[in-house]
C-alpha positions in Angstrom: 0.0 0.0 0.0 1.1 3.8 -1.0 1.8 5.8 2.4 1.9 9.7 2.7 4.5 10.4 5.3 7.2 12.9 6.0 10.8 11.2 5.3 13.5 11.8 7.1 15.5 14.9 5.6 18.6 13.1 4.9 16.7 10.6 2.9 14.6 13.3 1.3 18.1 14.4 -0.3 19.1 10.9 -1.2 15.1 10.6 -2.8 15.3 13.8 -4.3 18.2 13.2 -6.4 17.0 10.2 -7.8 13.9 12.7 -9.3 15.9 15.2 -10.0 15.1 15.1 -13.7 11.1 15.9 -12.3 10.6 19.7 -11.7 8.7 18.7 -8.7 12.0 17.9 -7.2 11.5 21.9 -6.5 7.8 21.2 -5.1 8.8 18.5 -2.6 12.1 20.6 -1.7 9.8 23.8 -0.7 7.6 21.4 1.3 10.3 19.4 3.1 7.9 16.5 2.5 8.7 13.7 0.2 8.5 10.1 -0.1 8.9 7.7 -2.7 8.0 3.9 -2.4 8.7 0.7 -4.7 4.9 0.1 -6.2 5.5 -2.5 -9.0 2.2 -3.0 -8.8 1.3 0.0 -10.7 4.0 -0.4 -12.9 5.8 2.5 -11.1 8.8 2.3 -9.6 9.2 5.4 -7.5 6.1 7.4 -6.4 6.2 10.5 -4.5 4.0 12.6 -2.0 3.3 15.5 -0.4 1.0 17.6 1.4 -0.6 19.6 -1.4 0.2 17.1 -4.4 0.7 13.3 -5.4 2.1 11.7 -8.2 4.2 8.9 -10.1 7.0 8.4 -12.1 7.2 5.7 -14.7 10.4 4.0 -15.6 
């Protein structure tokens, strides 16, 4: 299941950084909330949420 919870900032950096290429890489920065889990499931493999927004990234 997808969870909506605030991540740890040092693993915020490390998470950001592997969206980096995503403009919401600013979004999530402003918010300090981020948090991307494995949902191959959905055919997604990093998804990422924050207060205001939600969204996925396909391979």
């Amino acid at each position: 299941a997808v969870r909506d919870e605030v991540c740890e900032s040092g693993n915020m950096v490390a998470l950001v950084g592997m969206i980096n290429h995503s403009n919401q890489e600013l979004t999530c920065r402003a918010l300090k909330r981020l948090c991307i889990v494995l949902d191959t499931s959905s055919g997604c493999d990093y998804m990422w949420f924050t207060s205001e927004t939600s969204g996925a990234l396909s391979k």
